[in-house]
N, C-alpha and C positions, 0 to 999 in steps of 0.2 A: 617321374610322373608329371605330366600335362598341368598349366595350371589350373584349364577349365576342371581337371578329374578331379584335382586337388580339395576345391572349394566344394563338389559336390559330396566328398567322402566328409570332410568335414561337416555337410549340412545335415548328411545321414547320420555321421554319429552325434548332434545335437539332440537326435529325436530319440535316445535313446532315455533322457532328463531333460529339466528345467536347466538352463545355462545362463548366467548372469552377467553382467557385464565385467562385474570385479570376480568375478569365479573361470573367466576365459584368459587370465593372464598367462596361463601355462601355453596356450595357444599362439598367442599375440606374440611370446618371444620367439619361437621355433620358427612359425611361419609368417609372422606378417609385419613389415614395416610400419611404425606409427606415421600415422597421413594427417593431413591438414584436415580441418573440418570442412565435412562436407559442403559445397556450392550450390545450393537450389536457388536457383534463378529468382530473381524476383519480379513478381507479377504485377508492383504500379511503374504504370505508363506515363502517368500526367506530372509526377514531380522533375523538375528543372532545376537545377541549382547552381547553375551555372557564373550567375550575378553573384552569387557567395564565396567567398573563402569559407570554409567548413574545415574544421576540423574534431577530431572523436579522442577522446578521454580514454584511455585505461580501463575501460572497468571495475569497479568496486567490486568485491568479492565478501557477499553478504549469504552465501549460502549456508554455514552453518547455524543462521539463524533460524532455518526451516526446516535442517534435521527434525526426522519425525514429522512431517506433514505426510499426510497419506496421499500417495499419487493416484492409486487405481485401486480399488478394491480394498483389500488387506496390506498393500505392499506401500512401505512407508519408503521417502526420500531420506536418505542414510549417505556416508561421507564414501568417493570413489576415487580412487588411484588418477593421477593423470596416462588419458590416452591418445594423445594427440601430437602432432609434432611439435608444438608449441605449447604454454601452459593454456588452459582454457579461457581465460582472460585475456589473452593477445589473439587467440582464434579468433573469438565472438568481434574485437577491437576488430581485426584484418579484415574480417566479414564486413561491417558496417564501413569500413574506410574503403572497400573496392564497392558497394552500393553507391557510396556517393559519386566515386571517381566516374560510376557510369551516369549516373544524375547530372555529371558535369559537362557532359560531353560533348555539348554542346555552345563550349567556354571559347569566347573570340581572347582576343589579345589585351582586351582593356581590362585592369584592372579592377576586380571586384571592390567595394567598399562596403558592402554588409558582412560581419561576421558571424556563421553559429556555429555554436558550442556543444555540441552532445557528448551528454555524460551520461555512461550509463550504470547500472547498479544489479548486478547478478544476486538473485533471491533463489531460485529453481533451474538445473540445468542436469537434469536425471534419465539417461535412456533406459532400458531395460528390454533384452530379447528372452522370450520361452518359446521355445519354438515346439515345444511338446503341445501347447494350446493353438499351435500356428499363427503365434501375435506378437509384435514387437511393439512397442511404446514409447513415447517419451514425452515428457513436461517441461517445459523451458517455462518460464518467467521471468520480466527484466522492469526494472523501475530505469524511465528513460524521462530525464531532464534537458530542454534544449534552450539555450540563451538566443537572443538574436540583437547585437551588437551590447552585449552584457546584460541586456533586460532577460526577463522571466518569459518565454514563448510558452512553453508546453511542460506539465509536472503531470505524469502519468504512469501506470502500473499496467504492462502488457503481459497476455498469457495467454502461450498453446498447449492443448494437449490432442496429440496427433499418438491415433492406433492405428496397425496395420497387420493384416495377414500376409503382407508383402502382394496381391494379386488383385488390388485395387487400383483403379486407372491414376490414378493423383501419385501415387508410390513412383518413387522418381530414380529405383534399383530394380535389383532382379533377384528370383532363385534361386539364382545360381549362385547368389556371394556368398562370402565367408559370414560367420556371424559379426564379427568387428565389422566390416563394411556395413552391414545390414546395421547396426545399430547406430553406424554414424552415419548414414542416410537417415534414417528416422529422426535422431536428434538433431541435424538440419534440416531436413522441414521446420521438426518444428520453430524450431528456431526463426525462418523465412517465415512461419506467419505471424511471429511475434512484431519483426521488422515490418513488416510491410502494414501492419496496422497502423506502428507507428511513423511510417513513411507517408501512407494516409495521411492521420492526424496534420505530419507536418506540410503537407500542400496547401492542407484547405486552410491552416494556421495562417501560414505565408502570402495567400490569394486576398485571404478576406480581409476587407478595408473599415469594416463596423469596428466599433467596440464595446464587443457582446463576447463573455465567456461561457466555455460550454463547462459544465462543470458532471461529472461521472464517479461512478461511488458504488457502494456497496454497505448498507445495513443488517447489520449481524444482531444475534443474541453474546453475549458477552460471555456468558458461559456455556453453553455447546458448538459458539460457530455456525448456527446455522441462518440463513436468510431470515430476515422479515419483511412484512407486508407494513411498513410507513410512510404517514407524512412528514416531506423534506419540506421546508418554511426558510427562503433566505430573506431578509428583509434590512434595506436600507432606506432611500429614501419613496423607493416604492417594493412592493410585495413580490415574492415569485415562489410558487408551491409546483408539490409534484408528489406521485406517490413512485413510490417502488414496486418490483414485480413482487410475486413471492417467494423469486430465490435474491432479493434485498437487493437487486441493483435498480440503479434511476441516473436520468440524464435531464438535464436541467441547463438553458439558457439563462443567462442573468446578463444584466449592463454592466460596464464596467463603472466602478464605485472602488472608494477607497476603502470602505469598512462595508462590512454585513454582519449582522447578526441573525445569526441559525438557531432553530430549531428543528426536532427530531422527533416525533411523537408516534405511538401508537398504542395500545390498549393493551394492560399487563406488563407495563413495562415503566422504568423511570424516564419523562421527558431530558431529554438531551439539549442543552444551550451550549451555544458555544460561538465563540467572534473569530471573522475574518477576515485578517487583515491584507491586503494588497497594493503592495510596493511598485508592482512591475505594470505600467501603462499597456506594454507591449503583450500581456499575457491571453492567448487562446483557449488554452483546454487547461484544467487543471484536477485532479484525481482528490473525492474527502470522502476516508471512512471511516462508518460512525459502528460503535459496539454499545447497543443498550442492554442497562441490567434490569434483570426480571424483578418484579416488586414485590419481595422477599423479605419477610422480617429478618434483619440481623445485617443487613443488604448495607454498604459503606456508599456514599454517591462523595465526591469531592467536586467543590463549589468553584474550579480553577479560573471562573472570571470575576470573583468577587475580593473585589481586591480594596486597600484602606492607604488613606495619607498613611506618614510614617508616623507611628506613634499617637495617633491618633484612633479615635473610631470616627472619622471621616469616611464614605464612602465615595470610590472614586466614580466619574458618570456611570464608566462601561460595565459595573457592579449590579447596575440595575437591570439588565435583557437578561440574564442568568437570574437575578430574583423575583422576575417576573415569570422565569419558568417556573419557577417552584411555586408560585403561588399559584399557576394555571396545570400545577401538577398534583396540589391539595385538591384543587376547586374538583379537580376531576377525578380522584378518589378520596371520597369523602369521610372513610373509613381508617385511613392510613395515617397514625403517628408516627412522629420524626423527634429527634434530638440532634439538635443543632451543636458542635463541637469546634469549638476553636480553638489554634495549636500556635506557638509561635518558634521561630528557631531560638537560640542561646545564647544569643551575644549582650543580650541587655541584663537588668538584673532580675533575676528569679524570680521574687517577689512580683514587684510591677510588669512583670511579661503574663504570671498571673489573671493577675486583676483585668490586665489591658485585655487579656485573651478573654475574658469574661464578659466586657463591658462591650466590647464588640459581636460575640453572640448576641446579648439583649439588646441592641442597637438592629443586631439583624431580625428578631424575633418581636420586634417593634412594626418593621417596614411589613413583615407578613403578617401581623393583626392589623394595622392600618389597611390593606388589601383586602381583610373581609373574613384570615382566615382564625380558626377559634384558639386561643391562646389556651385553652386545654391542651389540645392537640401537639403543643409542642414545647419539651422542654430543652433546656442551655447548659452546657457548661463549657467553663476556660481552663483548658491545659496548659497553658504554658508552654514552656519546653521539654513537660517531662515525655513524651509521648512521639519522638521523633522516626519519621521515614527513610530518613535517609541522615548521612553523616555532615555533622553539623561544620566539619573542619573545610569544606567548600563553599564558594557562592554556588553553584549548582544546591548542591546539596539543602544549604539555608534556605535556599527557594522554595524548594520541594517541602518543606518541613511548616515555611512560613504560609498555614489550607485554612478554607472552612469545611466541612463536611457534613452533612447531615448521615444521620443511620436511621433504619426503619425500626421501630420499638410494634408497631400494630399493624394489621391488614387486614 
């Protein structure tokens, strides 16, 4: 048998079922060699990287952290066999290192002295062909970090989701393949526009001489996941706002500053505080997202910038942009009581971690009746150590353990 007949007997018997990518292994051994990930060209023109040494990381392999996200419809991202000549992490690697080899192309003989670094971080890389619907799909997602001579350039979360009834002009296969081929054409696309987003990003990173960071995000509800409509507040030594769409993303210019302080606000929901710090002079774009929770009686918020001397109830400066959220979080539900909770980890003694943990709630429950708001409204107590998050036998852990939190008691 021909091999054109081959592929078409096979695409006839796909339409007899749904066929899945890990359901065609009986297929994949009989007739077809595992191949390289597919090649779709990539469509920017204007990046040059030629003055670079560049070189590409490994991949992180972070995908079972997103088992169970729904790709399309009903059909969740679930764990798949390798199909590929290589593992899928040296693919995606090979992919982005012949990108740049052609970025470079235009490299004379003198010696580059800029270095970057991309690492990148596989979160989503799920094909899926039905050809009984006449559609094949797939969802790549990659978290792509790039250094540029060890500094911080670009911290960002790229994502394609490319459909296909295979007979769309952009479809970069044919009819005629087999389903393996057909599904590894779709999952490089998608793939190619994941890269090339971030090949974007990194031009205009590299070009522009300001420093001004673009900062890109996404605002959730914490408990469905789904978008909101708020306002982003970064604030250091001067202001910068933005709202979000209503499926929660927003892009937002800022100067570059060593610290800001964020806020996150919108209606039915708890204000969000939070600082940010930045180390890297050289940083362009950088990826923050925010999950707020709905203003629920019974609802946990932890206070992660309010932080104390040691042993002390001293509060340190940066403790105050987070207490001032709260207080601009009362002001503006004026119906909502709180109980303020303070925990400590285990390493001091019982007793006086106690007391301390107590004496530092009403220290904090001070600074928000000084602000206006009604000491009805809120009551204290100090746990101690008895009440811990996590295991006390680590500094991670003591960390986590050493909160403030408030909880909604009214609404």
């Amino acid at each position: 048998m021909r091999l054109k007949e081959l592929h078409v007997t096979l695409f006839l018997l796909s339409l007899s079922g749904n066929v899945s990518f890990a359901q065609n292994r009986f297929n994949s051994r009989l007739f077809y060699v595992r191949p390289a990930l597919f090649n779709s060209k990539s469509k920017v023109a204007s990046l040059h990287l030629s003055r670079f040494d560049v070189s590409v990381s490994v991949p992180t392999d972070n995908r079972s952290k997103f088992y169970g996200e729904v790709v399309y419809k009903n059909i969740k991202v679930h764990p798949m066999d390798e199909f590929f000549k290589s593992s899928t992490m040296i693919e995606i690697q090979d992919k982005i290192k012949s990108d740049v080899k052609r970025f470079e192309i235009t490299r004379t003989h003198v010696t580059p002295r800029d270095k970057i670094v991309i690492e990148p971080t596989v979160e989503v890389f799920y094909p899926r062909v039905k050809f009984i619907r006449g559609k094949s799909f797939a969802k790549v997602r990659l978290a792509l970090v790039a250094t540029l001579n060890d500094s911080l350039l670009i911290s960002n979360t790229y994502e394609s989701f490319y459909i296909t009834d295979g007979t769309d002009n952009e479809f970069e296969g044919s009819l005629l393949m087999s389903i393996e081929e057909g599904t590894n054409v779709t999952v490089g696309m998608a793939l190619r526009k994941v890269l090339d987003q971030f090949y974007s990003d990194l031009n205009e990173a590299l070009i522009r001489r300001d420093k001004r960071i673009v900062i890109t995000g996404k605002i959730t509800n914490s408990k469905t996941g789904a978008g909101l409509t708020a306002t982003v507040l970064f604030k250091s030594d001067s202001s910068h706002a933005t709202t979000s769409t209503p499926d929660g993303r927003f892009k937002l210019t800022i100067p570059f500053s060593k610290h800001y302080n964020i806020q996150v606000l919108t209606s039915g929901f708890v204000t969000l505080s939070e600082r940010l710090d930045i180390s890297s002079s050289a940083l362009k774009m950088m990826e923050r997202n925010f999950k707020l929770q709905p203003i629920k009686v019974g609802a946990v918020i932890s206070l992660k910038s309010i932080l104390f001397y040691m042993g002390t109830t001293d509060l340190l400066e940066e403790s105050y942009h987070e207490l001032d959220g709260v207080v601009a979080f009362l002001k503006s539900n004026s119906k909502v009581k709180i109980e303020l909770d303070g925990h400590t980890d285990n390493r001091g003694d019982a007793k006086k971690d106690l007391t301390l943990s107590q004496d530092r709630v009403d220290k904090i429950k001070s600074y928000l009746v000084s602000k206006g708001i009604g000491a009805h409204r809120i009551q204290g107590k100090g746990f101690g150590a008895t009440k811990p998050i996590a295991s006390n036998d680590t500094e991670d852990g003591r960390k986590l353990n050493r909160r403030v939190e408030f909880v909604i008691l009214k609404n």
